[in-house]
N, C-alpha and C positions, 0 to 999 in steps of 0.2 A: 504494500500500500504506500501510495506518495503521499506528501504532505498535501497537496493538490486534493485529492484521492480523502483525507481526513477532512478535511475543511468543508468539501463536499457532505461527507455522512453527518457530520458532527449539526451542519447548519438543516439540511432533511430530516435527522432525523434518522432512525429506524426501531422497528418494531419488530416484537420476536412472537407477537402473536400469532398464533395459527389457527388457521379456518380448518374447524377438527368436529364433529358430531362426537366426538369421546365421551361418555355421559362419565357425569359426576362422580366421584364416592363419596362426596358427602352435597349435605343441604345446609341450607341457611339456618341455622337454631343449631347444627348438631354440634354438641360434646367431642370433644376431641382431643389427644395429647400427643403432646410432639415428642415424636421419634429421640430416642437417647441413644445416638450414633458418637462415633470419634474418628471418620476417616482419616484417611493421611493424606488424603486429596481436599478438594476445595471443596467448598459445603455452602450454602446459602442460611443454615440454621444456626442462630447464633445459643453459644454455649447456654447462656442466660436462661432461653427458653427452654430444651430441652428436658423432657422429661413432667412438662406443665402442663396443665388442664386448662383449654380453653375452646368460645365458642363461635362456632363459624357465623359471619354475618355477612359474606359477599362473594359470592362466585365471580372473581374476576374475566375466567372464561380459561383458552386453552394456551400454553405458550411455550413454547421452548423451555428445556429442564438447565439449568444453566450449571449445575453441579456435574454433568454429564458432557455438556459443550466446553464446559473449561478443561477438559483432559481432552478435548477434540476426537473423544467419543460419538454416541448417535443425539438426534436431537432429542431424542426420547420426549414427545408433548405429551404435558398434562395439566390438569387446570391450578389455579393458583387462587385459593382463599383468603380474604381478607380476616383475622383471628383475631378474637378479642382475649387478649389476659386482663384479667385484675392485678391492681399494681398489689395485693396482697398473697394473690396467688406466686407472682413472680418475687417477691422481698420480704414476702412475711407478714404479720400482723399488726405492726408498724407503719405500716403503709397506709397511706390516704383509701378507707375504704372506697372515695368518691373517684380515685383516680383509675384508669384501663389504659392501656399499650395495643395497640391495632399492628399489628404485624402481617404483610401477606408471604404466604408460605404455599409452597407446591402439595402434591399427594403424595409424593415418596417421601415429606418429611412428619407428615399425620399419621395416625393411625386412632380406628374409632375406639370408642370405651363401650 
């Protein structure tokens, strides 16, 4: 890629969404916790979350797996949920009952309860 070439994508744009009928594994309400992985590879799930209960509020739709395109693997599409934590589920009882952390996260890093 030229600099020419960057300036170009960088000012268009691009999107890694894909036009995919892949139906869902989850819905908007469902319960959900994230995956307690530690690859050695690149990950999109930050340590933080892993391992917490949270709940789906937004089917972003279907997109490129980017934990899989960054080892220049397959695109592997799947859809990507917008998740809602509670800042108590994530820091403890301490935390602002009033406050939640929206995170969007793929299917391979969910898994249902």
């Amino acid at each position: 890629m030229t600099a020419q070439d960057a300036r170009v994508l960088l000012a268009k744009g691009l999107s890694c969404q894909v036009d995919s009928n892949l139906p869902a594994k989850f819905q908007v309400g469902d319960h959900v916790k994230a995956k307690v992985i530690h690859p050695k590879t690149y990950t999109r799930l930050p340590r933080y979350i892993r391992g917490k209960v949270g709940t789906i509020v937004k089917d972003h739709g279907v997109y490129v797996f980017p934990d899989t395109m960054g080892q220049r693997l397959s695109t592997k599409p799947q859809h990507v949920y917008s998740v809602r934590f509670t800042a108590q589920e994530l820091w403890g009882l301490d935390a602002s009952p009033k406050d939640s952390l929206y995170i969007d996260l793929f299917d391979d890093h969910l898994e249902a309860l």
